[in-house]
C-alpha positions in Angstrom: 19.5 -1.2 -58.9 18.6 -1.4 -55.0 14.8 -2.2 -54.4 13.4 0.2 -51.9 11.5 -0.6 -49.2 8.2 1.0 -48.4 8.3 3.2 -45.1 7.1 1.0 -42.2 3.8 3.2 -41.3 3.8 4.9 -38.6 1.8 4.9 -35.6 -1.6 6.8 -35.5 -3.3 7.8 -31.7 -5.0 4.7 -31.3 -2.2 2.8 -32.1 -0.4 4.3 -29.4 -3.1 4.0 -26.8 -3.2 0.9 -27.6 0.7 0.2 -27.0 0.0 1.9 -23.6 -2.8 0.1 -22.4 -1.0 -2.9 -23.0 2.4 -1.9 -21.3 1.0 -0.3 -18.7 -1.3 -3.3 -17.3 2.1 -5.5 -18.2 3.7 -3.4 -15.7 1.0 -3.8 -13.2 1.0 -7.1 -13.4 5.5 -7.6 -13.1 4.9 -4.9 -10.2 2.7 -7.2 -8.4 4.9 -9.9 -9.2 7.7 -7.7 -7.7 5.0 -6.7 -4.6 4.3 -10.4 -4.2 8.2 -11.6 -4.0 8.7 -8.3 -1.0 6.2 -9.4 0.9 7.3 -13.2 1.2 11.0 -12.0 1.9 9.4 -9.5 4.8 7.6 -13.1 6.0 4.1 -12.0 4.8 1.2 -13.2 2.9 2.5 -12.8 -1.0 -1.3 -10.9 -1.7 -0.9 -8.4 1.8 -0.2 -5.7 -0.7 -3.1 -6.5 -2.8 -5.2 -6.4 -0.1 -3.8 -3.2 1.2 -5.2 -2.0 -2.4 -8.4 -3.3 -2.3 -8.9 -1.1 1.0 -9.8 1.1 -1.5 -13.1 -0.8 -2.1 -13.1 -2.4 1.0 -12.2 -0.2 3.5 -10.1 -1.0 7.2 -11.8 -4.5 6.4 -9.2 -6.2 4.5 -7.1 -6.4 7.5 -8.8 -9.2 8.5 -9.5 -10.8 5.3 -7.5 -13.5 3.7 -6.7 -14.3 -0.1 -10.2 -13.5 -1.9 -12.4 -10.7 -2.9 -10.0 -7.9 -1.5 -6.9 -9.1 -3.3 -9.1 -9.4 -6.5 -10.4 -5.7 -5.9 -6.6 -4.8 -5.1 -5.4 -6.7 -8.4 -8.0 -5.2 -10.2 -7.3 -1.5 -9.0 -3.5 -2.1 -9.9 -4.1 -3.1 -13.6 -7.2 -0.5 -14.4 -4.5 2.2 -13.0 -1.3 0.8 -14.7 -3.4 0.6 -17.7 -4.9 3.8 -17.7 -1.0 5.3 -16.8 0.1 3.5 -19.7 -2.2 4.5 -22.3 -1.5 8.4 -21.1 2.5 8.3 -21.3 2.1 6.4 -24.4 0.7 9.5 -25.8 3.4 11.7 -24.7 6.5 9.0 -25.3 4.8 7.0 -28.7 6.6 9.0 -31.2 10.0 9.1 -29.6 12.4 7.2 -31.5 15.8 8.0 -30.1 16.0 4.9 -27.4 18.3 6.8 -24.7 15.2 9.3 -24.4 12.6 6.4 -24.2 14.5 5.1 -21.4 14.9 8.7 -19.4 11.0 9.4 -20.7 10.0 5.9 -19.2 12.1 6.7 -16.3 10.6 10.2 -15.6 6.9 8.8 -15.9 7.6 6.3 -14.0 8.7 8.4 -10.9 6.1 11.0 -11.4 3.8 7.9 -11.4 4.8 6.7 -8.6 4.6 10.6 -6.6 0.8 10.7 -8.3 -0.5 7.4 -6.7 1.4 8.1 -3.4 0.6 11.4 -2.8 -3.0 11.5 -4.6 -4.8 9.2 -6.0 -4.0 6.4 -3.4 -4.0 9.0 -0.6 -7.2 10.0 -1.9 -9.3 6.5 -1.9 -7.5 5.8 1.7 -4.4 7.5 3.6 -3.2 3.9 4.5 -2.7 2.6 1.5 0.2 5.3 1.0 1.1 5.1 4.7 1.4 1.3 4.8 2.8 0.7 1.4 5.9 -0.8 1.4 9.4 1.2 0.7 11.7 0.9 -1.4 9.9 -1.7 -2.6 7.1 0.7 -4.2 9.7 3.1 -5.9 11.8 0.0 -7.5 8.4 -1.4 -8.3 7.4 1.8 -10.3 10.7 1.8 -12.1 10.0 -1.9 -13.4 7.0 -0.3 -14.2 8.5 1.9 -16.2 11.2 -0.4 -17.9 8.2 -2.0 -19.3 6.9 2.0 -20.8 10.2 1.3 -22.8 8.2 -0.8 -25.4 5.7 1.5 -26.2 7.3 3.2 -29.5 7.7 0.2 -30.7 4.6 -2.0 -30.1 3.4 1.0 -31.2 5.0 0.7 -34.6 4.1 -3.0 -34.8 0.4 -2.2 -34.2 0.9 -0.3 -36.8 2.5 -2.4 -39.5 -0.3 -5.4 -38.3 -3.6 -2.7 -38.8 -1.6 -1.9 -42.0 -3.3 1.9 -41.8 -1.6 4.9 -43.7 0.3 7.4 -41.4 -2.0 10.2 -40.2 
């Protein structure tokens, strides 16, 4: 007689927000990975798009600022974002289990993303940072960004198994 396994349990909000958090700031950080690598190939400083970031904190500023605070203030908006971003479409992409609509849901969020910072939240905190940003290089960055959003059902279901709570 075949033993049965119990079902693996399934993932509960936090869970999920969890999975997010975690896969978004992992995409943060392989876009500015990707950011760094453009802007040595276009013969600049690997952190100029960090610091175009921090202009957000920092204002015009950074333009004549080296490696330091602004790049720290960039890194640091680019994770708390990507985070943030992460935790949201885990909430909307945590239960999918069919893979080929995890990709095309990662892929989706990942260009509306990438129209959301451009167009309003970037814009917003200052027009250069969406006027000077680098393209392609920001829309293939935001679709890394969203290959990573891929693992979110399934850290999801690991947090899961490891918290060992009861499906809600």
């Amino acid at each position: 007689m075949p033993v049965l396994a119990p079902p693996a349990p399934q993932p509960e909000t936090t869970h999920l927000l969890f999975a997010g958090l975690e896969s978004g700031v992992l995409g943060a950080v392989l876009m500015m990975v990707w950011f760094g690598l453009d802007s040595l190939v276009e013969r600049q400083q690997w952190w100029a798009i960090l610091n175009l970031w921090g202009s957000a904190i920092y204002g015009n500023a950074v333009f004549r600022m080296s490696l330091g605070k602004a790049s720290l203030a960039g890194a640091a908006l680019q994770l708390f974002l990507g985070g943030v971003a992460g935790a949201v479409i885990a909430l909307a992409l945590g239960r999918v289990q069919r893979f080929g609509l995890i990709v095309l849901g990662a892929l989706v969020a990942g260009v509306v993303w990438y129209g959301i910072l451009q167009h309003g939240i970037l814009r917003s905190l200052n027009p250069l940072i969406a006027r000077m940003t680098p393209q392609p290089a920001t829309l293939l960055a935001h679709l890394l960004y969203a290959a990573v959003l891929t693992r979110i059902p399934s850290r999801g279901m690991s947090l899961a198994a490891a918290w060992g709570r009861e499906p809600d």
